[in-house]
N, C-alpha and C positions, 0 to 999 in steps of 0.2 A: 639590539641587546648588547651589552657589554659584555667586552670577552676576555679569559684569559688566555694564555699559552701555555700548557706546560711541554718540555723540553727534556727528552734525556739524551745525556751526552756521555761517551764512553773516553776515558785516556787508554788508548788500546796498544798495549805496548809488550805484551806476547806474554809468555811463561814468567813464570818469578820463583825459584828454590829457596827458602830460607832455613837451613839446617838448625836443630835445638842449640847446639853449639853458636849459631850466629845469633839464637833471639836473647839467648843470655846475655851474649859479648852487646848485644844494644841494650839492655834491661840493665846493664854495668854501667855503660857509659850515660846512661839517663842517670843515674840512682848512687855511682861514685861506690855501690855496693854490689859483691861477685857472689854466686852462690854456684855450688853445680851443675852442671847440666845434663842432670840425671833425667830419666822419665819419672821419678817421681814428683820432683819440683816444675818439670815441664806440667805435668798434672795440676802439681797447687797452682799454679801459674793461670792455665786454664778456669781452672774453678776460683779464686780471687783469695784462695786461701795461701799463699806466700807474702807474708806481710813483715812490714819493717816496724818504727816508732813512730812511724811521722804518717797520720789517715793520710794529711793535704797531698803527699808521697805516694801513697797507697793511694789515693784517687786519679792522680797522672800516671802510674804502671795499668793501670785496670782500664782504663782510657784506647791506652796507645796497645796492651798485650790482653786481647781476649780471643775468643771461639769464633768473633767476624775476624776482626782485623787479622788473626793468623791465620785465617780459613783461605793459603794458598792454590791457585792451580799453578802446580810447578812442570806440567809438561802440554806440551800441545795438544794432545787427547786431553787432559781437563779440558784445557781452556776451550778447546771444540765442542764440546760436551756443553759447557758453561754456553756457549753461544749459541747451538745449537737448541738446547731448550728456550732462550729464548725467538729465536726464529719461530721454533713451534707455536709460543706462547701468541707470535701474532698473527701467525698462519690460522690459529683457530679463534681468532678474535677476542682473546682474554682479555684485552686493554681493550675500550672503544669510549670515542669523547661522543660528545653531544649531539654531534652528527654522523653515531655512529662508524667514525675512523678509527684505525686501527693506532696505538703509541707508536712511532717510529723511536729511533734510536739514532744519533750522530754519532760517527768513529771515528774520532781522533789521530789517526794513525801515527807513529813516529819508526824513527830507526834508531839501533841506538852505535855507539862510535866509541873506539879504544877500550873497549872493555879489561884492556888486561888479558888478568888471567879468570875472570868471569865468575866471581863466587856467586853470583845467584842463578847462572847458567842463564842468561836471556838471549834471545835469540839477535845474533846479530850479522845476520845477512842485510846489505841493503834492498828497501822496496818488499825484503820478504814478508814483515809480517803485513803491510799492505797485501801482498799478493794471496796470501793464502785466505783474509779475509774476503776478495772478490772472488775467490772461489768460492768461499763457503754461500754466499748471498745469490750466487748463480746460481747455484743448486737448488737454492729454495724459491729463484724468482725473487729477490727482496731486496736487490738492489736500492730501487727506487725510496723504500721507506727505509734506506739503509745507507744513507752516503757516507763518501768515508772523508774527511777533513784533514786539518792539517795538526802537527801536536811534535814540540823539538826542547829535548832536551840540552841543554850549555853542558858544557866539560868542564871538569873546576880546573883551578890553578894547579893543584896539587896531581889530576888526571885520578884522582881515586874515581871509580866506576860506580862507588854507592853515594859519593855524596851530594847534596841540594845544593849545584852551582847556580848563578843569573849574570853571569856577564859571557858576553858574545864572544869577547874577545879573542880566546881559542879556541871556540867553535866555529868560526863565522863561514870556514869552506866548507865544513859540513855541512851548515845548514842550506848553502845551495847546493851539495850535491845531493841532499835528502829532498828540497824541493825541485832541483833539474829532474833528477831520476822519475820524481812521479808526474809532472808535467809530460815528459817524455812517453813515457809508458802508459800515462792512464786519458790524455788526449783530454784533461779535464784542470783546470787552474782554482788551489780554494780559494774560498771565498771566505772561509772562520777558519778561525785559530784560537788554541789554548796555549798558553805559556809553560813551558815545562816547570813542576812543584809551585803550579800557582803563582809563581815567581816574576814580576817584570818592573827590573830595571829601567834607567834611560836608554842606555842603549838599543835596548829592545822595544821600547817606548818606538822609537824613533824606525829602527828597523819594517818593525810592522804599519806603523802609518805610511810605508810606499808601496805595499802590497795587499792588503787586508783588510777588509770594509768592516768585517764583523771579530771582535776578539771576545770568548766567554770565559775571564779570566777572573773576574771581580769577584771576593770572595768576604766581602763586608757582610758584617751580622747585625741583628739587630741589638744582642746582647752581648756582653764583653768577652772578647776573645782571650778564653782561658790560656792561660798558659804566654799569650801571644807576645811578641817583641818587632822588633826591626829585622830581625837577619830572615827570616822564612816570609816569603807570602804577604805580606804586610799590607793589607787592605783597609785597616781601622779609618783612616782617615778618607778613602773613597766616599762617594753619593753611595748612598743607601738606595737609590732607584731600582724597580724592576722593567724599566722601562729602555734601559741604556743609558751612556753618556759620552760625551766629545770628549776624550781628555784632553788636559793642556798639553803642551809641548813639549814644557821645562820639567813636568811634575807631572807624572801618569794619574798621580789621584784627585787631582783637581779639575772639575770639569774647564776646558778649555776653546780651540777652536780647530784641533784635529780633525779630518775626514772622515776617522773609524770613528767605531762606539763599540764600548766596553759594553757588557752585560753581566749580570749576578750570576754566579753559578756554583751553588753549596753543596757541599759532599753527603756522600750516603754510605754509612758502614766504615767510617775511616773513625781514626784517634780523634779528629778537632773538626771542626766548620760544618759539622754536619746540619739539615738543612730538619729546623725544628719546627713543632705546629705555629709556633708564632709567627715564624715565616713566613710559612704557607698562608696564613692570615691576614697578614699584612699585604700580598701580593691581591687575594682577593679582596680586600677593603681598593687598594690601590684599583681595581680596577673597577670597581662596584663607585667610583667616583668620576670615572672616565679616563683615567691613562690607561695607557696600552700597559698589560704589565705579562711579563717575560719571567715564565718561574721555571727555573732553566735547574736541575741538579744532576750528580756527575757523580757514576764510579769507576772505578778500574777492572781490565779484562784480565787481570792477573787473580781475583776472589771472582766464585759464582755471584752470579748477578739475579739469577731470577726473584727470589725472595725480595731484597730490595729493592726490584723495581716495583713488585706488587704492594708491598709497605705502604709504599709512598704515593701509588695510587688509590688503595684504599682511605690515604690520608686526607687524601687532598676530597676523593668525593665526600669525606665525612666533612669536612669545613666547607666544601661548597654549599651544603646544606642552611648556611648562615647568610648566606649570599644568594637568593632564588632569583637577583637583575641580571647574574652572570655567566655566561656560556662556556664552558668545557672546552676547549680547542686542543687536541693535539699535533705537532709541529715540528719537526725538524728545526736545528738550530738556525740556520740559512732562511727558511721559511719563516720563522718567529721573528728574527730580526730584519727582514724589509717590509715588516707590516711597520718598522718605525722611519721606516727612511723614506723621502721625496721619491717620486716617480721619475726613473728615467730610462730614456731609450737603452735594448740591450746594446751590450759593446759588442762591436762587430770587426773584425782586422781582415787585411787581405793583404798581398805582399806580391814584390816579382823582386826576378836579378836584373841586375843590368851588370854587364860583366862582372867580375869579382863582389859585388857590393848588391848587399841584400836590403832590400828597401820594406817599410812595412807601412800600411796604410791603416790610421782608424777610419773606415768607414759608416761606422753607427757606433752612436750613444759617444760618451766620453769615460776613459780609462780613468779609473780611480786611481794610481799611483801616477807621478809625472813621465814614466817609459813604461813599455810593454815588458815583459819579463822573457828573456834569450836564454835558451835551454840546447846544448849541444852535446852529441855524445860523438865520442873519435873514433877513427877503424881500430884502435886498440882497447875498447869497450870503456875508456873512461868518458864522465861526465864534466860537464864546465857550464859554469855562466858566466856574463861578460854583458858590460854595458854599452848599448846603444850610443849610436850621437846622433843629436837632435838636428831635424833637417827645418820642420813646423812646428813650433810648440805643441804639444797636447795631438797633434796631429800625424803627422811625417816624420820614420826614424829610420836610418841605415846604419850598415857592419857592414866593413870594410874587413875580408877574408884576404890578410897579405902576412910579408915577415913581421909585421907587425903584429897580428894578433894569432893567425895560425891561417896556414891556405888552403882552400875550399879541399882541395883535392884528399886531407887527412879528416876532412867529417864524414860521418857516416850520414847521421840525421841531424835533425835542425825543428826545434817546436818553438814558438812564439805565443804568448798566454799572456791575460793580463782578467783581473776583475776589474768591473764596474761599478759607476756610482750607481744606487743601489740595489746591489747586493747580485747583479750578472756576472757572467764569465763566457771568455770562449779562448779558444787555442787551435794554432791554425802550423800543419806540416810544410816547411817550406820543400818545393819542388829541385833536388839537386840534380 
């Protein structure tokens, strides 16, 4: 039987404040037009009844400013709340595919970095909002159908804390202190990754094909993207595939002969890219023809979520109904995307010292990136990572701990992690 996947994926990125004062101040700079920010215009606001001269206007404010999209959890009891029912939702089997499984959910996790002075108040401890979600999944046992992934936001040039950067370029130590940290901590290396605002650059192009088998970044529609341009997100030009793709090298949107594969992943409850019945239709014709197809859609832990997950499950079994060749599968992102990639052995490492110099061995399967990824935290509780030097291609790598890079005697710990080609991972504590 032919089968789909469907896929829910979370950008899990903690609390979000946005004061009537601040929905104005963007309802201004959308609009080039100020009104007060009274509660009574926050009301017409709400109700669609604040209107200018211009509908085509008036259809991008009602888009981007309604009862979803402002429907914040601005403190950590929402957003517990918000996660919590759905943990319930599959603790009592409200989702179940074909064979009877329950929807899992992928979490995104990120940290975020220089906030400033923090107007939307988001929580910015490193690893915490990680940490407080493996508490919450412990609690309920749900780990398993609950992993949590990778998900990093860029810093713009300017360092404003709201705006939609994509260049690495001043973020690039955060982004390994946000993945040392949870390599460290969580004894587990991802395997998927989302781009922070949908957003990916060459840089990041390139970044993520040394680490990342699986990225659900791809946000091509099948109808033309309102509003769309160059500077945000810019997927227009992507394969339309629900199946993945290689991309190139030079050009993320072109299918290519990269290691990773892209995948579709269309929004639920936001302003733009939301993931419509055609879609969903398209995914089941796709696979009612024999590709794998991957109907993967994505909202944020900052708005309740249970509603829209259920939407969009109720959607999908009403158009399965059009497709009686095709089997319901629900899947984890990780799981959904190695039903498309070649079989191969897990990656397996092992490591000793030999004096100063830490050696690391692949033992099984072969590592998807050309190094293992070196995650170190110092007796002064900072993190760091640091490139190997190759001893055996693809095989044999040592770190050399001198004045040269830092000596053994100032680490605390020491993790080693790397994904596999397809779609494994492991991470291995070196013994100091």
């Amino acid at each position: 039987m032919r089968q789909l996947h469907l896929v829910h994926c979370v950008d899990t990125e903690g609390p979000l404040n946005e004061t009537i004062d601040a929905t104005f101040q963007r309802l201004k700079e959308m609009t080039g037009q100020g009104w007060d920010s009274s509660p009574e215009n926050y009301s017409a606001l709400l109700d669609e009844a604040l209107k200018t001269n211009d509908p085509e206007l008036d259809s991008r404010i009602y888009r981007a400013f309604n009862r979803e999209t402002l429907n914040y959890c601005a403190t950590w009891d929402q957003v517990e709340e918000s996660v919590e029912a759905v943990l319930n939702a599959q603790k009592a089997g409200r989702w179940l595919d074909d064979r009877g499984v329950c929807l899992p959910t992928t979490w995104f996790a990120m940290d975020h970095f220089h906030l400033g002075d923090n107007p939307r108040e988001k929580e910015t401890g490193v690893f915490e909002i990680t940490r407080r979600y493996r508490e919450m999944f412990s609690l309920f046992s749900a780990s398993e159908i609950n992993p949590i992934e990778f998900h990093f936001h860029c810093q713009a040039v300017s360092a404003n804390p709201l705006a939609a950067a994509h260049s690495l370029a001043n973020s690039l130590r955060d982004f390994h202190h946000s993945l040392a940290t949870r390599v460290l901590k969580t004894g587990r290396f991802p395997t998927v990754i989302r781009p922070g605002f949908h957003s990916e650059r060459q840089d990041l192009n390139l970044l993520f094909e040394q680490w990342f088998p699986f990225d659900f970044g791809n946000q091509r529609q099948l109808v033309a993207d309102e509003g769309a341009d160059e500077r945000f997100g810019d997927w227009r030009r992507a394969p339309e595939t629900w199946s993945g793709y290689h991309p190139d090298h030079r050009y993320v949107f072109k299918e290519g002969a990269c290691n990773r594969k892209i995948f579709r992943c269309l929004n639920v409850g936001t302003r733009l890219r939301n993931l419509t019945d055609c879609e969903i239709r398209d995914a089941f014709d796709r696979a009612s023809s024999g590709s794998i197809s991957i109907l993967a859609f994505c909202q944020h832990d900052f708005r309740p979520m249970l509603a829209g997950i259920s939407a969009v499950v109720d959607r999908v079994r009403a158009i399965q109904r059009e497709f009686p060749s095709v089997e319901l599968i629900f899947s984890t992102a990780g799981e959904a995307a190695r039903t498309t990639a070649d079989a191969h052995p897990e990656v397996r490492l092992n490591h000793n010292f030999s004096g100063n110099k830490l050696v690391v061995d692949v033992v099984q399967g072969r590592l998807f990136g050309s190094q293992p990824y070196l995650a170190m935290e110092f007796r002064d509780g900072s993190v760091a990572h640091d490139n190997f030097d190759v001893v055996v291609p693809e095989k044999v790598f040592s770190y050399t701990f001198d004045e040269q890079t830092i000596h053994l005697e100032n680490v605390a710990r020491i993790a080693v992690g790397s994904a596999g080609f397809g779609g494994s991972q492991d991470v291995i504590y070196a013994r100091l």
